[in-house]
C-alpha positions as CSV (number, residue, x, y, z in Angstrom):
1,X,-59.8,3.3,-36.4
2,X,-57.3,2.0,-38.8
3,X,-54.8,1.4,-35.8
4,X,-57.6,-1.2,-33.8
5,X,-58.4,-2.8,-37.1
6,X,-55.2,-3.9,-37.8
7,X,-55.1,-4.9,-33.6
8,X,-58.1,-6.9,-34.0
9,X,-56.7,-8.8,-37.4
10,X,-53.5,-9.8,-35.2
11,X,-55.6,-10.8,-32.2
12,X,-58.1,-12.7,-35.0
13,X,-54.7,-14.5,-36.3
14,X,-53.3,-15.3,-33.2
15,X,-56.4,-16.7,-32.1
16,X,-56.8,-18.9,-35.0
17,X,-52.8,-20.4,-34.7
18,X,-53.9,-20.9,-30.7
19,X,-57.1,-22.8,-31.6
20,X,-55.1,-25.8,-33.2
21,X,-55.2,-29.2,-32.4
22,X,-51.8,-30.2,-30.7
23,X,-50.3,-33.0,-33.0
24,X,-50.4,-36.2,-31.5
25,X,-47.3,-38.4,-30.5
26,X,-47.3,-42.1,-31.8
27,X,-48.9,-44.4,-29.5
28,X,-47.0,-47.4,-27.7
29,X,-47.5,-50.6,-29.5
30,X,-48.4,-54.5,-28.3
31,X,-45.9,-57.3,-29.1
32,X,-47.3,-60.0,-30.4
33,X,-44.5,-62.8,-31.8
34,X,-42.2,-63.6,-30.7
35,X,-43.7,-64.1,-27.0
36,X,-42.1,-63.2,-23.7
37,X,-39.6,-65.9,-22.3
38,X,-40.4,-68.6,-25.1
39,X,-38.7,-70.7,-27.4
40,X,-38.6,-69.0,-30.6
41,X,-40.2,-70.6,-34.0
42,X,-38.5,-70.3,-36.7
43,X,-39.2,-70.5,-40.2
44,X,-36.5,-71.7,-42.3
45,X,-32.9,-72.1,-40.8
46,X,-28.8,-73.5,-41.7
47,X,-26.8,-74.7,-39.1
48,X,-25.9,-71.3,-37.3
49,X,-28.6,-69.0,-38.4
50,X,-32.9,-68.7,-38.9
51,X,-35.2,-67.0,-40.1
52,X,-37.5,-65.4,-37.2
53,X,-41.0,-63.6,-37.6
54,X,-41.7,-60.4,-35.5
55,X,-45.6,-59.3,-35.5
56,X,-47.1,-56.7,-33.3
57,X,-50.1,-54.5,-33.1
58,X,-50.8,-51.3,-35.4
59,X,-50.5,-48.3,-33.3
60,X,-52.4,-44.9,-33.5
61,X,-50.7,-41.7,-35.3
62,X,-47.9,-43.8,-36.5
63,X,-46.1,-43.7,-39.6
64,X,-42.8,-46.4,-39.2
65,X,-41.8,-48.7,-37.0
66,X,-38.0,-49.4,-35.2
67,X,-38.0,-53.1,-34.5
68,X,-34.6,-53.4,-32.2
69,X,-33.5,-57.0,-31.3
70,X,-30.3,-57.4,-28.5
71,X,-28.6,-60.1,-28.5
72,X,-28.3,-60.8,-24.8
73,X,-25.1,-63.1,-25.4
74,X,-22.9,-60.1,-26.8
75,X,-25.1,-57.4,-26.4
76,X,-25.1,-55.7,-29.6
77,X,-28.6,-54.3,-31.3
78,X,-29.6,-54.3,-34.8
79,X,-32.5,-51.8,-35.6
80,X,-34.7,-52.5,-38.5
81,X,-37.3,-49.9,-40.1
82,X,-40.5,-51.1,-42.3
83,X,-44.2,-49.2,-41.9
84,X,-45.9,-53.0,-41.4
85,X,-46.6,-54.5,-38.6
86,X,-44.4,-57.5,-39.1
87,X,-41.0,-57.8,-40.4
88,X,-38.5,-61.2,-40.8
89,X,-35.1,-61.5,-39.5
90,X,-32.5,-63.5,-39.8
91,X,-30.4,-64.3,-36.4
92,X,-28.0,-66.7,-34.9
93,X,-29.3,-69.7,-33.2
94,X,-28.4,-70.8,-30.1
95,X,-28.4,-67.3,-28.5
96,X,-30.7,-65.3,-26.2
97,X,-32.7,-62.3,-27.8
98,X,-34.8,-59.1,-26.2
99,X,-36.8,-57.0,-28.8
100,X,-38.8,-53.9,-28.5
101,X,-40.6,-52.2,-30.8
102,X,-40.3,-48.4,-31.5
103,X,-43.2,-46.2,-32.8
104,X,-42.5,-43.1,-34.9
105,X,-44.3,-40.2,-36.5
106,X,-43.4,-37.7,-39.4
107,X,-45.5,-35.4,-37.8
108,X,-44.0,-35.8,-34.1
109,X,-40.4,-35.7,-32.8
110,X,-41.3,-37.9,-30.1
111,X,-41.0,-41.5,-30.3
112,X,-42.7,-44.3,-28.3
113,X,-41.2,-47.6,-27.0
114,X,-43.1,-50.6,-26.4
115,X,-42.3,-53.3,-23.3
116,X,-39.3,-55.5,-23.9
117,X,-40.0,-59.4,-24.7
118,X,-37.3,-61.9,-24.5
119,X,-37.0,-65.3,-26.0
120,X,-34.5,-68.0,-26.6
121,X,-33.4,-69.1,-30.7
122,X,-32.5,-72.8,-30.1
123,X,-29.6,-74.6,-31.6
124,X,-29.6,-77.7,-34.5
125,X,-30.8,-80.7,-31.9
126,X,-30.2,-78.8,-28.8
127,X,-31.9,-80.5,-25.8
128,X,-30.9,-78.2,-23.1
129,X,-31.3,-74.6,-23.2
130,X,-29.3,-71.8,-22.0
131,X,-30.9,-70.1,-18.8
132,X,-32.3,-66.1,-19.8
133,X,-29.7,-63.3,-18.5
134,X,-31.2,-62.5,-15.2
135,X,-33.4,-59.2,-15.4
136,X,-31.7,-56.9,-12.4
137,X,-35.0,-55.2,-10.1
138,X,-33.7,-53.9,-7.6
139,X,-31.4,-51.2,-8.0
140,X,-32.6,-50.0,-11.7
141,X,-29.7,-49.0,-14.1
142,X,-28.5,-45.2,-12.8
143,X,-30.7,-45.2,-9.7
144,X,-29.3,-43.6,-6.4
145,X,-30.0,-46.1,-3.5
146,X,-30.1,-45.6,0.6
147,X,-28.1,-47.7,2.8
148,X,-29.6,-49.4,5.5
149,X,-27.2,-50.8,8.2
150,X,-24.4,-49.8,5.6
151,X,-26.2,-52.9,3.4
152,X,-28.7,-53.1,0.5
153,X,-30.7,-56.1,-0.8
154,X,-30.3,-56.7,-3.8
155,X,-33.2,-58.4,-6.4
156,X,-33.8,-60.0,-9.5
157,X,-35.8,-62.4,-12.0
158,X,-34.1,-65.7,-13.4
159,X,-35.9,-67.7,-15.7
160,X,-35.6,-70.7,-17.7
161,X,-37.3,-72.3,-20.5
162,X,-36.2,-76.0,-18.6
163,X,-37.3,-74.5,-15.5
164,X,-33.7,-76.1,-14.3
165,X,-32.4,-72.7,-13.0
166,X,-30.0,-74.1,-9.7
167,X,-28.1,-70.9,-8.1
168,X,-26.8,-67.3,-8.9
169,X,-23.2,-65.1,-8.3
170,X,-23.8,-61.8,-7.9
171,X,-21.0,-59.6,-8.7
172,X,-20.8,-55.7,-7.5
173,X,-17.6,-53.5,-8.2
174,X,-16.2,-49.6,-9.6
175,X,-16.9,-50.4,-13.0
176,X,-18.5,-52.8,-15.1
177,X,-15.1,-53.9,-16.0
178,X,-13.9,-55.0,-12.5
179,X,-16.6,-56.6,-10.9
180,X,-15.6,-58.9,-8.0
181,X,-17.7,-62.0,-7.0
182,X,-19.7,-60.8,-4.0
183,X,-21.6,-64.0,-3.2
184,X,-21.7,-67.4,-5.2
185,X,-24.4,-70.1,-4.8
186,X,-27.3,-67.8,-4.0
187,X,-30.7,-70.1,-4.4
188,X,-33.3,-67.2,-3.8
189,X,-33.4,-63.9,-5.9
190,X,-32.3,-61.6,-3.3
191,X,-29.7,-60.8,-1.4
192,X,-28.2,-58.3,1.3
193,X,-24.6,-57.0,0.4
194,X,-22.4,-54.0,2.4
195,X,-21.7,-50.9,0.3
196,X,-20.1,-47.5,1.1
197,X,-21.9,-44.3,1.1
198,X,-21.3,-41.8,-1.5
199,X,-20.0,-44.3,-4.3
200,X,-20.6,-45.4,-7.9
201,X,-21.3,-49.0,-8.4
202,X,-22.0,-51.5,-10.7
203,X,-23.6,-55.1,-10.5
204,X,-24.6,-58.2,-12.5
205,X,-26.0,-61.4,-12.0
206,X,-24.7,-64.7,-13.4
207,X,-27.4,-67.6,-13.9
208,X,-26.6,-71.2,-13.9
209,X,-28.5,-73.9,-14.6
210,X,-28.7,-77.9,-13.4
211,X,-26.2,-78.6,-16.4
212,X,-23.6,-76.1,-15.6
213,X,-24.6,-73.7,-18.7
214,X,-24.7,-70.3,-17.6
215,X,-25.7,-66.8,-18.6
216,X,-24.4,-62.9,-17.4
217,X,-26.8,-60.4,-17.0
218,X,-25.8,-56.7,-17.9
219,X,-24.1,-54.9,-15.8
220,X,-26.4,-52.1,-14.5
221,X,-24.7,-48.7,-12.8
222,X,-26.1,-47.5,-9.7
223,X,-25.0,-44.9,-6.9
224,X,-25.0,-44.6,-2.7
225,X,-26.4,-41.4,-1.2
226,X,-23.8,-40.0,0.8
């Protein structure tokens, strides 16, 4: 009697640790400011650098948030923590930006990453801006593509805060450091280039606009079924 008393007190604690609600993961957040593909406001500024507001919605079963801002230029990322829903930075003008926002929990290990906006920090007096490093579609960044005809199309978004976006060079090599121009000129946002089967591969696209200025995308890896 003693020996299925102490059976039922295990099978009454294990029941008990099984009955508990799973602990939730932080929910994805909203971006608010700055917009997607805008000109950013500012809110005080020098000559080089301003002073840029980030806002975005509260999320469920959150306790911080990582604010990350690339800047598409040079591609480096500053991460910035604060438990509000806004936060001020201070950035260089003149340059491209993407953000995302990153939701964490104390109670979770998982963390939750919003969409990524972009937007464009304008110069002192600047009247043209720099065309938005293209966003690459089509293959995604370590995806393993099929051949067709021993050729693959190639696709991606330009865009423009002018709206003065003229052509594209798409460049396709071994590694992000030797990329050779593949085509130059391109006026859609496709095209068909020959690959090999069974390699590694990188590409990027180059945007130019009506005044010549001109923008690289990153260079995204990608792979050829044999």
């Amino acid at each position: 009697m003693k020996i299925n008393l102490a059976l039922l007190s295990l099978l009454f604690a294990f029941a008990i640790v099984g009955c508990k609600d799973p602990i939730p993961d932080p929910e994805q957040t909203t971006l608010i400011l700055p917009e997607d593909n805008t000109s950013c406001l500012y809110v005080s500024q020098s000559s080089s650098t301003a002073s840029v507001d980030f806002s975005w919605q509260e999320a469920q079963h959150t306790d911080a948030y990582k604010v990350v801002v690339r800047n598409l230029t040079t591609e480096e990322e500053t991460t910035s923590i604060t438990e509000n829903t806004s936060i001020r930075l201070t950035l260089t003008r003149g340059t491209p930006y993407q953000w995302k926002v990153i939701t964490t929990s104390e109670l979770s290990e998982v963390e939750t990453t919003s969409n990524n906006f972009s937007f464009y920090l304008e110069a002192q007096q600047q009247r043209n801006y720099l065309p938005f490093p293209a966003r690459l579609l089509s293959p995604q960044l370590d995806e393993r593509i099929t051949l067709t005809n021993g050729e693959y199309n190639f696709s991606w978004q330009g865009d423009d805060l002018d709206d003065d976006l003229s052509h594209y060079t798409l460049l396709i090599g071994g590694s992000a450091d030797s990329l050779n121009e593949i085509a130059t000129d391109i006026t859609a946002t496709s095209y068909s280039a020959a690959l090999n089967n069974g390699e590694v591969y990188f590409w990027q696209i180059i945007s130019y606009d009506q005044n010549g200025n001109n923008t690289k995308s990153l260079a995204n890896r990608f792979e050829t079924a044999p």
